[in-house]
ZAMARGU-4260 file (C-alpha; in steps of 0.2 Angstrom, whole numbers, plus 5000, padded with zeros to 4 digits):
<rodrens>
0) 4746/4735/4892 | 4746/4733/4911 | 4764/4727/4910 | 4768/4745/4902 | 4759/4755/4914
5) 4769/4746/4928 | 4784/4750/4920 | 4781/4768/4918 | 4774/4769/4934 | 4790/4763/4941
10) 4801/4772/4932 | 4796/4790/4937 | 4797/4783/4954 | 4814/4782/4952 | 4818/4795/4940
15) 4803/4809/4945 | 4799/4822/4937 | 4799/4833/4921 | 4818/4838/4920 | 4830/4834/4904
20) 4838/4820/4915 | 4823/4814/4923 | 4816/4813/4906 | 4832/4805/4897 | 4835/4793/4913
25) 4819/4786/4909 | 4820/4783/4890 | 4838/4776/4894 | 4841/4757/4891 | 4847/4752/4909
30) 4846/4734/4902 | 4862/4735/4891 | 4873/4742/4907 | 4880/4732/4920 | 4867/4740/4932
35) 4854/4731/4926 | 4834/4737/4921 | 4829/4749/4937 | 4819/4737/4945 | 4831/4727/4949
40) 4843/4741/4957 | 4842/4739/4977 | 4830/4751/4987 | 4845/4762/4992 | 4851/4765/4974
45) 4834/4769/4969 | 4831/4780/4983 | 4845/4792/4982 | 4841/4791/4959 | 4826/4803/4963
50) 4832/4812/4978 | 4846/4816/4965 | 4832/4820/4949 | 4825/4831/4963 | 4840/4841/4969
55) 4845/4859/4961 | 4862/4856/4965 | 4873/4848/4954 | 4872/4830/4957 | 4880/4816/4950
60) 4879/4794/4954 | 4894/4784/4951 | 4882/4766/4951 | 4887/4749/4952 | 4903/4739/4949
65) 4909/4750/4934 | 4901/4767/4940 | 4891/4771/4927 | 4885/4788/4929 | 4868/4795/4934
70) 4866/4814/4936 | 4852/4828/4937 | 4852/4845/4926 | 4862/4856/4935 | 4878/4841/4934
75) 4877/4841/4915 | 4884/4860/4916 | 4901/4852/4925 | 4899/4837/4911 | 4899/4852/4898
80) 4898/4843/4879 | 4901/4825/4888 | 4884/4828/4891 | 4871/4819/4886 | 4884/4805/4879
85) 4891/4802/4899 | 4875/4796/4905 | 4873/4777/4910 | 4893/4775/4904 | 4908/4769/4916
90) 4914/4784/4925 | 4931/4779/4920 | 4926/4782/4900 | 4916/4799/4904 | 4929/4806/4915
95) 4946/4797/4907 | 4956/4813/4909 | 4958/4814/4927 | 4952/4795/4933 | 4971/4793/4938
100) 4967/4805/4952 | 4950/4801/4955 | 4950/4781/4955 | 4959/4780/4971 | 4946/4789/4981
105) 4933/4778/4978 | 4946/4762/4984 | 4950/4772/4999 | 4930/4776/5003 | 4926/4756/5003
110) 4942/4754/5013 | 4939/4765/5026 | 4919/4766/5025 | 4920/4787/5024 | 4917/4799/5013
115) 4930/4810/5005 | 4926/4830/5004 | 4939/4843/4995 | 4937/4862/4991 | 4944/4871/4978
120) 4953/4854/4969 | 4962/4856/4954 | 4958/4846/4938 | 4963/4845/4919 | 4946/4843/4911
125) 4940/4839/4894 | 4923/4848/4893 | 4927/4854/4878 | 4931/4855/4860 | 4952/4857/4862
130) 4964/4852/4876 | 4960/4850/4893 | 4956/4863/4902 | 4959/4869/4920 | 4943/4868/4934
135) 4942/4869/4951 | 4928/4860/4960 | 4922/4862/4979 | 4914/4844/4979 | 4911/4828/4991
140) 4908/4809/4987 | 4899/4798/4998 | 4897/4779/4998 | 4877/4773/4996 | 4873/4756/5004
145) 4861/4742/5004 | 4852/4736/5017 | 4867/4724/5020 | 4878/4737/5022 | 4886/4735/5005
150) 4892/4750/4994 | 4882/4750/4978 | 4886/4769/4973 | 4893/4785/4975 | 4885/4800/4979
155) 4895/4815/4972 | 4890/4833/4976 | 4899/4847/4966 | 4901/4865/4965 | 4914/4870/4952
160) 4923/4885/4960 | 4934/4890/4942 | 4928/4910/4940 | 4931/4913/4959 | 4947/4905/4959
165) 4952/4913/4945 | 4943/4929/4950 | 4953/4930/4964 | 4971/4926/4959 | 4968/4940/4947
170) 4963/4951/4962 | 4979/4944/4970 | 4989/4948/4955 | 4982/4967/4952 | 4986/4970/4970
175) 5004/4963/4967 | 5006/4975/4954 | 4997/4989/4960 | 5009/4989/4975 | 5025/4988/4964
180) 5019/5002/4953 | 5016/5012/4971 | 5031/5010/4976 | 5040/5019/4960 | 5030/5032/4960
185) 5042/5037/4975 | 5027/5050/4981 | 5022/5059/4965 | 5014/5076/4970 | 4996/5076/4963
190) 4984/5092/4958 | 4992/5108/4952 | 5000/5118/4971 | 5000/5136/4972 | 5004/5133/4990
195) 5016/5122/4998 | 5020/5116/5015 | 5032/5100/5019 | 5028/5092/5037 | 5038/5079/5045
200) 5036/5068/5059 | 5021/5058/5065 | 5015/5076/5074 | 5016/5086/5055 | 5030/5100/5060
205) 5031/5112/5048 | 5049/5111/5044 | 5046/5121/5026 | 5032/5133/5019 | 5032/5145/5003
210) 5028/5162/5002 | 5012/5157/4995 | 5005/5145/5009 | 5012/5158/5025 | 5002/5171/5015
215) 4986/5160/5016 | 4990/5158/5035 | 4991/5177/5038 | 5010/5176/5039 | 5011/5167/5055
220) 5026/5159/5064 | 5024/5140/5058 | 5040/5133/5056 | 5048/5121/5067 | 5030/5121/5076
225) 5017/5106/5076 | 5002/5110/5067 | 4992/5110/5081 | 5001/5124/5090 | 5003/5131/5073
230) 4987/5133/5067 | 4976/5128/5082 | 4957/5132/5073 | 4960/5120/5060 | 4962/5103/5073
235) 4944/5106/5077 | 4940/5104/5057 | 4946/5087/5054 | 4961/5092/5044 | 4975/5085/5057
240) 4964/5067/5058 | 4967/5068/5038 | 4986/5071/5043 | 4987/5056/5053 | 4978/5044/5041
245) 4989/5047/5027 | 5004/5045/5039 | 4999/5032/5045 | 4992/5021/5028 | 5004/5032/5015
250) 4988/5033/5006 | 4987/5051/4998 | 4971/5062/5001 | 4964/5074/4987 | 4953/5089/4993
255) 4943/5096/4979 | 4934/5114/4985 | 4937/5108/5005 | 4929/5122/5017 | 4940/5130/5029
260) 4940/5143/5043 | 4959/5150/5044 | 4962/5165/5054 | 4971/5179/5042 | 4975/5193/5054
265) 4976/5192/5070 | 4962/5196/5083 | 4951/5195/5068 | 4938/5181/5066 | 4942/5165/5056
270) 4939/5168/5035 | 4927/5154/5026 | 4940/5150/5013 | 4938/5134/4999 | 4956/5125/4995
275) 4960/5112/4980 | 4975/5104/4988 | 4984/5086/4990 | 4993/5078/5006 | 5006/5067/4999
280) 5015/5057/5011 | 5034/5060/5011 | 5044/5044/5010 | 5065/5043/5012 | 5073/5023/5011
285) 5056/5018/5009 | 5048/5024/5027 | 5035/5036/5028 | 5043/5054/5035 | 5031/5067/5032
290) 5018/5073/5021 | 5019/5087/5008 | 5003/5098/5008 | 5001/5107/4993 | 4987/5115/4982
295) 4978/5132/4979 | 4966/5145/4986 | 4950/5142/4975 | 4938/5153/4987 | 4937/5167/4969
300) 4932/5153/4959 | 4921/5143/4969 | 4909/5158/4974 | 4912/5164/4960 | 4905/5148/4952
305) 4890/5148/4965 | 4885/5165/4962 | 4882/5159/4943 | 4875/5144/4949 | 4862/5153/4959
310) 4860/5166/4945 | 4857/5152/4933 | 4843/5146/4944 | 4837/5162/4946 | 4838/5167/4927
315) 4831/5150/4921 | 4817/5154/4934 | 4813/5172/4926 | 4816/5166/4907 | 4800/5154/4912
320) 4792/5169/4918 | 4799/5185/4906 | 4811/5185/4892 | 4821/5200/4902 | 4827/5187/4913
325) 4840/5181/4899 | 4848/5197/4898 | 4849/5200/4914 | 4857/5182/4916 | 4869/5184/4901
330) 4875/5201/4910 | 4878/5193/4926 | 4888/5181/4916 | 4899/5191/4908 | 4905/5201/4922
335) 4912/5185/4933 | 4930/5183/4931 | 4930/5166/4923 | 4924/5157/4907 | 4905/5152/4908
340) 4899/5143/4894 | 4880/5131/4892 | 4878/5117/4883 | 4863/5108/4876 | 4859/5090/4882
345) 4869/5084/4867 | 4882/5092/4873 | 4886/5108/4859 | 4887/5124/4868 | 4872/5135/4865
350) 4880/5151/4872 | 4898/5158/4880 | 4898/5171/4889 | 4907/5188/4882 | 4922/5185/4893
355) 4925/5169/4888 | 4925/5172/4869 | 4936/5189/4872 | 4950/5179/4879 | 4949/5165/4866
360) 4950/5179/4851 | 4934/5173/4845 | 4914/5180/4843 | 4903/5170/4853 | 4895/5165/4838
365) 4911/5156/4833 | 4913/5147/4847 | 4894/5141/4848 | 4892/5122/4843 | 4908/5113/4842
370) 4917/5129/4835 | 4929/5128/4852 | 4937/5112/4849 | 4946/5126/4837 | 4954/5134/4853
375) 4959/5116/4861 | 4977/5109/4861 | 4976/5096/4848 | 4984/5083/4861 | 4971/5088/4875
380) 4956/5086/4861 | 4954/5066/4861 | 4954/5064/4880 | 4942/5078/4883 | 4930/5072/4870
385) 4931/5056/4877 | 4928/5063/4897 | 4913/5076/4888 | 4906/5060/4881 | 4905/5051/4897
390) 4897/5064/4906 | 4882/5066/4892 | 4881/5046/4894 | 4880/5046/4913 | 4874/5062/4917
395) 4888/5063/4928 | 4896/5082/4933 | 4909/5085/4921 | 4929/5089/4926 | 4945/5088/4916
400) 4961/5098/4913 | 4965/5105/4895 | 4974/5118/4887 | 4967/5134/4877 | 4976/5144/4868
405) 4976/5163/4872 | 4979/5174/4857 | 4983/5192/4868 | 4998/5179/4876 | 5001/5171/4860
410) 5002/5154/4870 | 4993/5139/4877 | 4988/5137/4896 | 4980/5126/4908 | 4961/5128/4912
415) 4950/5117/4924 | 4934/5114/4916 | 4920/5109/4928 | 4899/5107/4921 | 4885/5100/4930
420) 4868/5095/4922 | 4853/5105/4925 | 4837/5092/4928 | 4818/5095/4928 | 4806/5089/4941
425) 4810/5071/4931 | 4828/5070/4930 | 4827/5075/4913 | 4842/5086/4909 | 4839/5100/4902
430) 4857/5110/4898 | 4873/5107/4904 | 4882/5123/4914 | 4898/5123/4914 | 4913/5136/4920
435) 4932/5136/4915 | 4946/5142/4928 | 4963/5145/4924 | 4977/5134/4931 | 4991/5138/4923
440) 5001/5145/4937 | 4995/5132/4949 | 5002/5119/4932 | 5018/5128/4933 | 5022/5128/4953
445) 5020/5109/4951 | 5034/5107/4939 | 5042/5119/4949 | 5040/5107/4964 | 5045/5092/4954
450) 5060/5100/4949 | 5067/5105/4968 | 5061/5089/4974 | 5074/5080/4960 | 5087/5094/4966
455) 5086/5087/4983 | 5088/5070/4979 | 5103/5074/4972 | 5110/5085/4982 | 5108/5072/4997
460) 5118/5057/4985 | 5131/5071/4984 | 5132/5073/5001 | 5135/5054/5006 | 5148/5053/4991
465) 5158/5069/4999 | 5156/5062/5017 | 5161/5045/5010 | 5177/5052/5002 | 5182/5063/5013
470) 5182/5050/5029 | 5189/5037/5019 | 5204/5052/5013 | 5206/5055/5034 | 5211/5038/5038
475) 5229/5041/5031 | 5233/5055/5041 | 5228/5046/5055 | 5237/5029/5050 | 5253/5042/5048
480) 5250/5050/5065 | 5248/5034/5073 | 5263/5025/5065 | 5275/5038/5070 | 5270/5038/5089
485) 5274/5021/5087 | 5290/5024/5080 | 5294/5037/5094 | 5287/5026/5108 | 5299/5012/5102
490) 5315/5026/5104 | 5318/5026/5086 | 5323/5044/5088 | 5331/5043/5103 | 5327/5037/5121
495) 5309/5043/5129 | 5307/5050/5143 | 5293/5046/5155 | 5283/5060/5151 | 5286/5060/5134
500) 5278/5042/5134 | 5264/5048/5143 | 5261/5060/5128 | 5264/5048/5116 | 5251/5036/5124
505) 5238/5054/5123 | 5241/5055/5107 | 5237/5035/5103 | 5221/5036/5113 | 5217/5052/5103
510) 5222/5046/5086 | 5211/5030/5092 | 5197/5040/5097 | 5198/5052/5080 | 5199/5034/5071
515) 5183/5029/5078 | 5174/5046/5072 | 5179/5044/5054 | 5175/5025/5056 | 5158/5031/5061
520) 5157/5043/5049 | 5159/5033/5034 | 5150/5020/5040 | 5137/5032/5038 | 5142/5038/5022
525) 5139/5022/5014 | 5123/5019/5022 | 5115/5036/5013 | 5122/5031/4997 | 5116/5015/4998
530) 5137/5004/4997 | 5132/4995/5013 | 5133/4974/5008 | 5124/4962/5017 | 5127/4943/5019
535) 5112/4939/5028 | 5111/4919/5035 | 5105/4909/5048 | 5116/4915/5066 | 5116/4908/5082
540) 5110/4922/5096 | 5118/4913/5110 | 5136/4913/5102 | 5134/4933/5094 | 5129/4937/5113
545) 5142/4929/5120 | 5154/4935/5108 | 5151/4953/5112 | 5151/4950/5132 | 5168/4944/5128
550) 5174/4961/5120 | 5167/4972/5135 | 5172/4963/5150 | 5186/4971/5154 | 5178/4987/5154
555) 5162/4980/5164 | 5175/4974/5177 | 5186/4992/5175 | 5170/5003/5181 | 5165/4988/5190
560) 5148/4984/5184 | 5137/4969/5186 | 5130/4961/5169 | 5116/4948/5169 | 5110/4940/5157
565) 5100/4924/5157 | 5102/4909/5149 | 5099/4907/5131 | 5091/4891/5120 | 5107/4885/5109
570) 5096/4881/5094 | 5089/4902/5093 | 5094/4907/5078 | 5091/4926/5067 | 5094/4929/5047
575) 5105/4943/5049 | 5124/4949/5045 | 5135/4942/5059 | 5147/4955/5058 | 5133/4972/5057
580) 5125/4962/5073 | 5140/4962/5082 | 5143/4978/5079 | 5125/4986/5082 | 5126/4976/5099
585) 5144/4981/5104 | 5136/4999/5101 | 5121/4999/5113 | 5132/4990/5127 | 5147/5002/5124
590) 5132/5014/5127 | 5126/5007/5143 | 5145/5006/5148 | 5148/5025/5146 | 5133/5030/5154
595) 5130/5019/5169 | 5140/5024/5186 | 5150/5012/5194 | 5143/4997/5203 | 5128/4997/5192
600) 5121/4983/5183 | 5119/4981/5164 | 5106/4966/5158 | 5102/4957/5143 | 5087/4948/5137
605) 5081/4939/5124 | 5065/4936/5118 | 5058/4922/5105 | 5043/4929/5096 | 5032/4922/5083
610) 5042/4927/5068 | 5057/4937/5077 | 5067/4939/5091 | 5071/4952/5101 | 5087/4957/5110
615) 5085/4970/5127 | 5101/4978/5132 | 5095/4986/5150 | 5105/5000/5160 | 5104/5008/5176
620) 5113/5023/5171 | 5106/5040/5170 | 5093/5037/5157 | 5087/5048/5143 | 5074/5064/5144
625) 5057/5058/5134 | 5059/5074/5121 | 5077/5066/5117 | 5070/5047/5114 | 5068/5047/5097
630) 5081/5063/5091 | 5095/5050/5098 | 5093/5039/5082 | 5095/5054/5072 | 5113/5058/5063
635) 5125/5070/5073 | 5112/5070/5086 | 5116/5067/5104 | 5106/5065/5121 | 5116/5077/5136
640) 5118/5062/5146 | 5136/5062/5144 | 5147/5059/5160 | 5164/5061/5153 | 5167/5073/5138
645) 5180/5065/5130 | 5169/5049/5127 | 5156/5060/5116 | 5156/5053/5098 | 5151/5063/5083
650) 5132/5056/5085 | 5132/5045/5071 | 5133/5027/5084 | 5112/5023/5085 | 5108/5033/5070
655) 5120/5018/5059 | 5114/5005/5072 | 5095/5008/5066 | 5100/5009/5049 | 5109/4992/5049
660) 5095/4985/5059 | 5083/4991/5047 | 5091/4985/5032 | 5092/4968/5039 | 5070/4969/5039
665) 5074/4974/5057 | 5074/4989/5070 | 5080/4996/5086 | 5066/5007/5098 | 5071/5012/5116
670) 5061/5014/5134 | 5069/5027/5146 | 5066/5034/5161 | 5079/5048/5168 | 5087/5044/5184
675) 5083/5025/5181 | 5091/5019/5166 | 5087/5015/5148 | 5084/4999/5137 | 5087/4998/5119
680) 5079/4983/5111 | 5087/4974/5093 | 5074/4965/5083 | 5078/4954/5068 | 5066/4941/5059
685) 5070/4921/5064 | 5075/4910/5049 | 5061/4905/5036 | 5056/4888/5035 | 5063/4882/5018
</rodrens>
């Protein structure tokens, strides 16, 4: 008996305790394994056995020269239906699936003497009934020693990591998908407009307003004005701070009964006015231009809606009190110029107003219960059953679109439904009330908008076609002109006079010049209907540089100017299209050519960012005014910096440049300072590491 006691006694030493483990630890025969019965086991191994049995975190002991395993509770959940078969077997048995990638570690741990630690490993486990499956464990093993320094077992510490993991690659993957379905939305206009104003440009210039939206200004003089100077009382209200946030994140912003002061007339004090509206950001070749703002003047409604919301409170207070207050509340009901309708907690109405059942054809009484599904478009019926039902679960106010049909128009249109709950002192709702506006002409101004905004589209692929066509056509004339001076110079017609040579020569620089419009011109062409082809590869900046000094120093030494440019590492290299980059920098050095007097000094630099490099081209010339900076880029545009008319282009040289520079994941921006000179600076991405 004393020998029993002893034993037990020993045994929840090492094995403390009253867990599952601590329990089956100590029933186990530790006699038939390798290790040996437990008091045999040196102190260390025994030691970390019950800090183990003790621990809540998942645990596990690979023991002795076959690691047979010793774990706590919250380790059999990574053992899954291995457990309780693993305990007190060779780790090599239990875990047979993945001891291939595991068994070297414990090798390298008595080599080296360290632990080993890994998060988020990857491992093809059998847990389960069926093939292995995939886990990911956060986990760290740990030699245990004797008191001779000798490893007698592993301590292995896990977190299994699987549902984050997983959680977030399918966060990752919704994203991915998300974005690409954002993207071909190509700005779909939201909420039904009645207004409609397009603004453009990171300041919001009105560039178009309907008839509708100047009316809701007072008829003012917007256009081609920023919204600031435009409407000036409506910066102090947060509306341009809106502007700029969907500018700048092309996230679209959704107003729903948005207060707002707008001065009607002038001289007269600013209106209190309530808009549903939508400011959808504009996009052209994927970059954010301008923002659409379009919706509808919903003031009517709205106070119309809080007058019966206050007269509701006002009648349920006098229905409490007198039974006259119901009339008086059904009168005031009536009169209001939208549908009013209540419902009971279930959600069947319990009355409509007059108004309401006049415009649907129907009695009141008809409509009372579910009697107006009757009136619903029978596609509208199943989604707004299913929003209804939502609300009378949650208690949450109540909004959708649907269609009723209007007997005196002998057709269906558009309403906005909106119901809010009515709640006691306890939260207990009492009856729903609820309002429906008409939305059929703000429905119809959308498709209206949808329609133009497709015209536009078109019209604009027309006009890169034509412009394509017709420059490509002008090149035979020219070829013709050209050819025949030739002929003339070379005195196929007869001999040539000295003067008639210098004519000749006129018309070659002429013809030459007229080719370089059209060239510029179809170039353009092709950029808008999208024909421009890229071969984008790995290019050496020193030798495109030097190429392109080499094409304009004959004119740098003609006006004689001065170019600097330091030296550059041979082994620089961009992913771009050799030729396009030739050509953008022969553009912005031909640039700082024309417009820099003689004896001044044109610079190149070249900078090696993290994931880009950027090319400077740097003048002394006369410099570009600030409110022409960013119009230069635009087509047919051109600063007045011109010193000699004949050099003028059609306008088209930076507005292609930045095209090209943008199609290669690039861009072109530009410092000025009149009277000092300008820079225009090239960045395009460096070569990925493959």
């Amino acid at each position: 008996m004393r020998a029993d006691t002893e034993a037990t006694t020993d045994l929840r030493i090492v094995f403390p305790g009253d867990s599952e483990m601590a329990v089956r630890c100590r029933e186990f025969n530790w006699a038939g394994t390798s290790l040996g019965p437990p008091s045999e086991w040196p102190e260390a191994l025994r030691i970390i056995v019950a800090a183990t049995m003790e621990s809540p975190f998942a645990m596990n002991l690979w023991c002795g020269a076959d690691l047979n395993l010793i774990y706590n509770d919250a380790y059999s959940t990574v053992l899954g239906a291995k457990h309780p078969r693993a305990l007190g077997h060779p780790g090599r048995e239990v875990w047979s699936e993945i001891w291939s990638e595991i068994a070297p570690l414990f090798d390298k741990i008595r080599k080296e003497g360290k632990g080993a630690f890994a998060e988020d490993a990857l491992f093809l486990m059998e847990r389960a009934s069926g093939p292995p499956g995939r886990a990911w464990f956060t986990y760290s093993l740990s030699p245990v020693r004797n008191e001779l320094g000798e490893v007698v077992a592993f301590l292995n510490i896990a977190a299994e990591t699987t549902q984050r993991v997983l959680a977030e690659r399918a966060t990752q993957e919704a994203r991915a998908a998300a974005e690409q379905a954002e993207e071909r939305l190509r700005s779909v206009f939201k909420q039904a407009p009645a207004f409609l104003a397009v603004l453009r440009g990171p300041n919001h210039v009105f560039e178009f307003a309907n008839e509708a939206y100047l009316h809701l200004i007072g008829n003012r003089d917007i256009i081609g004005k920023p919204v600031v100077e435009a409407l000036p009382e409506i910066a102090e209200q947060g509306f341009v701070d809106l502007l700029d946030r969907v500018y700048d994140t092309g996230e679209p912003y959704v107003g729903r009964e948005t207060h707002v002061l707008l001065q009607r007339a002038p001289g007269e004090e600013p209106e209190q006015l309530y808009l549903d509206f939508v400011y959808q950001p504009l996009t052209e070749n994927g970059e954010r231009v301008g923002i659409v703002a379009h919706g509808s003047n919903v003031t009517t409604a709205v106070n119309a809606r809080r007058d019966v919301e206050r007269l509701l409170r006002e009648s349920e207070k006098a229905r409490e009190e007198t039974a006259a207050g119901e009339a008086r509340y059904r009168f005031l009901a009536n009169v209001i110029p939208v549908h009013v309708w209540t419902a009971t907690p279930n959600g069947n109405l319990d009355y409509v107003s007059d108004l309401t059942a006049s415009s649907l054809g129907r009695t009141p009484e008809q409509l009372i219960g579910e009697g107006w599904l009757g009136s619903l478009h029978q596609d509208d019926v199943k989604p707004t059953l299913e929003r209804w039902a939502r609300s009378l679960k949650t208690g949450e106010p109540y909004e959708v679109e649907f269609r009723l049909w209007i007997p005196e128009q002998n057709a269906y249109r558009w309403y906005l439904a909106r119901a809010r709950a009515q709640r006691d002192a306890d939260g207990k709702i009492l009856r729903w009330f609820g309002t429906n506006t008409d939305i059929e002409e703000s429905k119809r101004a959308q498709e209206e908008l949808r329609r133009l905004t497709n015209e536009a589209m078109e019209a604009n692929r027309a006009k890169s076609d034509f412009l394509a066509a017709m420059s490509h056509d002008l090149r035979t004339p020219l070829n013709a002109i050209g050819g025949y001076a030739q002929l003339i110079e070379l005195g196929v017609r007869g001999p040539v006079t000295d003067a008639q040579r210098a004519d000749l020569e006129r018309i070659q620089r002429s013809k030459n010049h007229l080719d370089r419009l059209v060239s510029d011109v179809l170039s353009f062409a092709k950029l808008g209907a999208g024909r421009i082809e890229l071969r984008c590869e790995p290019v050496s900046v020193k030798n495109i540089i030097g190429s392109v000094v080499d094409m304009i120093r004959p004119q740098l030494t003609e006006k004689q100017l001065q170019l600097v440019s330091p030296p550059i590492p041979p082994e620089l290299r961009i992913t771009a299209d050799l030729d396009k980059t030739l050509q953008i920098l022969l553009n912005l050095l031909s640039n700082a050519l024309k417009f820099t007097p003689a004896s001044g000094t044109l610079e190149i630099n070249v900078a090696d960012e993290a994931a880009r490099v950027a090319i400077a081209v740097s003048d002394t010339g006369i410099g570009v005014p600030p409110n022409e900076l960013e119009r230069i880029f635009e087509p047919f545009a051109q600063a007045k910096r011109s010193l000699v008319a004949s050099e003028a282009g059609v306008g088209l040289g930076l507005a292609i440049s930045r095209q090209l520079a943008r199609a290669m994941n690039g861009d072109i921006t530009v410092r000025s300072v009149v009277g000092e000179g300008s820079t225009f600076t090239l960045t395009l991405p460096k070569p990925t590491a493959s």
